[in-house]
N, C-alpha and C positions, 0 to 999 in steps of 0.2 A: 894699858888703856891709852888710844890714841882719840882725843878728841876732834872730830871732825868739824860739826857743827853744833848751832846752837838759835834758837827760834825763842822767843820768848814778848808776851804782851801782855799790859794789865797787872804789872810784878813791881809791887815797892812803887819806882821812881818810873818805871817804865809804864810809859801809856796804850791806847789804843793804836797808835802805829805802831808799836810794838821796835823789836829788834832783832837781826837773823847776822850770821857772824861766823865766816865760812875760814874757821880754823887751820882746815888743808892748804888753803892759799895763802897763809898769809907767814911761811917758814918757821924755825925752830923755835925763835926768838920773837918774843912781842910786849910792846909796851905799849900799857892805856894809859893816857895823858887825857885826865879831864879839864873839862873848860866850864864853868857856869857862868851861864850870861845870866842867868836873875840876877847876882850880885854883881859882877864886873867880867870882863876878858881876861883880868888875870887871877881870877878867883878859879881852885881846881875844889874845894870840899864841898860836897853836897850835890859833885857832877854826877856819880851813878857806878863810879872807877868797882865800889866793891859788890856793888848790884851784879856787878858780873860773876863776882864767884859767888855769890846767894844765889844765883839763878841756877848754875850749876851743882850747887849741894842739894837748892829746894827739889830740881827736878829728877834728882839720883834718889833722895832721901826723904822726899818732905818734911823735911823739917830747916828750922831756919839758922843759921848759926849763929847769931845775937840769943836764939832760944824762946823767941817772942810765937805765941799762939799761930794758927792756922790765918787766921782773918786778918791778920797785919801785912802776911805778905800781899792780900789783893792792894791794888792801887788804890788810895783814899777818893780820888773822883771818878772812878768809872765805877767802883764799888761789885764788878762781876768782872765773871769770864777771863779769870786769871789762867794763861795758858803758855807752858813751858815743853818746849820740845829739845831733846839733847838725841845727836848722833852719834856714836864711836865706835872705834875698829876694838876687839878684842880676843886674842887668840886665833886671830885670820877672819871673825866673825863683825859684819857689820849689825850694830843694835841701835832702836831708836826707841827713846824713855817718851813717854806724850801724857803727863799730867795736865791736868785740870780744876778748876778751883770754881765754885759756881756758875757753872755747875759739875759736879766733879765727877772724874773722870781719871783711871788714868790705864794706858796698854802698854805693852810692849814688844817689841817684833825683832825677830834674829833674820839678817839675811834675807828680808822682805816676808815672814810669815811671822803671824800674832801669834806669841806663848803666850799671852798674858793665862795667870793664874786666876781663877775666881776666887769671890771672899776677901 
């Protein structure tokens, strides 16, 4: 599985501008280095560093990997419309996961056509 992209708003630490995070351009190797400026310029805990791979497990999985309820991952101030989209290549195949959270929601499409399953 080759992760391409990744869209994501209203998630944990992430707000209503949300985050989009174009994995193909950005080579083999990658390192997130947080910064939080609530606390200082040189403060990295509490920057968002591991929200990125929660975004990735919630939107493959739903579920969160701390293990914490449905309603924690939305963002505590916008309180809705938590909305996670993931790209990847797979088997030659491109797939995009599009969960949703308040309202929920979630499809999936191989190759530009909706398998999503019902139920």
């Amino acid at each position: 599985m080759i992760f391409k992209w990744l869209k994501a708003k209203n998630f944990l630490s992430i707000g209503e501008e949300g985050i989009h995070i174009q994995f193909d351009k950005l080579g083999n190797i990658v390192l997130v280095k947080g910064q939080n400026l609530d606390v200082n310029d040189q403060a990295s805990n509490g920057a968002g560093k591991s929200t990125l791979i929660e975004c990735l497990v919630y939107g493959l999985f739903g579920k969160l990997i701390k293990g914490l309820p449905h309603k924690e991952a939305i963002n505590k101030k916008t309180k809705k419309n938590l909305e996670i989209e993931i790209c990847f290549e797979l088997d030659g195949h491109e797939y995009i996961v599009h969960r949703c959270r308040k309202p929920d929601k979630l499809t999936l499409s191989k190759d530009g056509e909706d398998i999503t399953l019902g139920g």
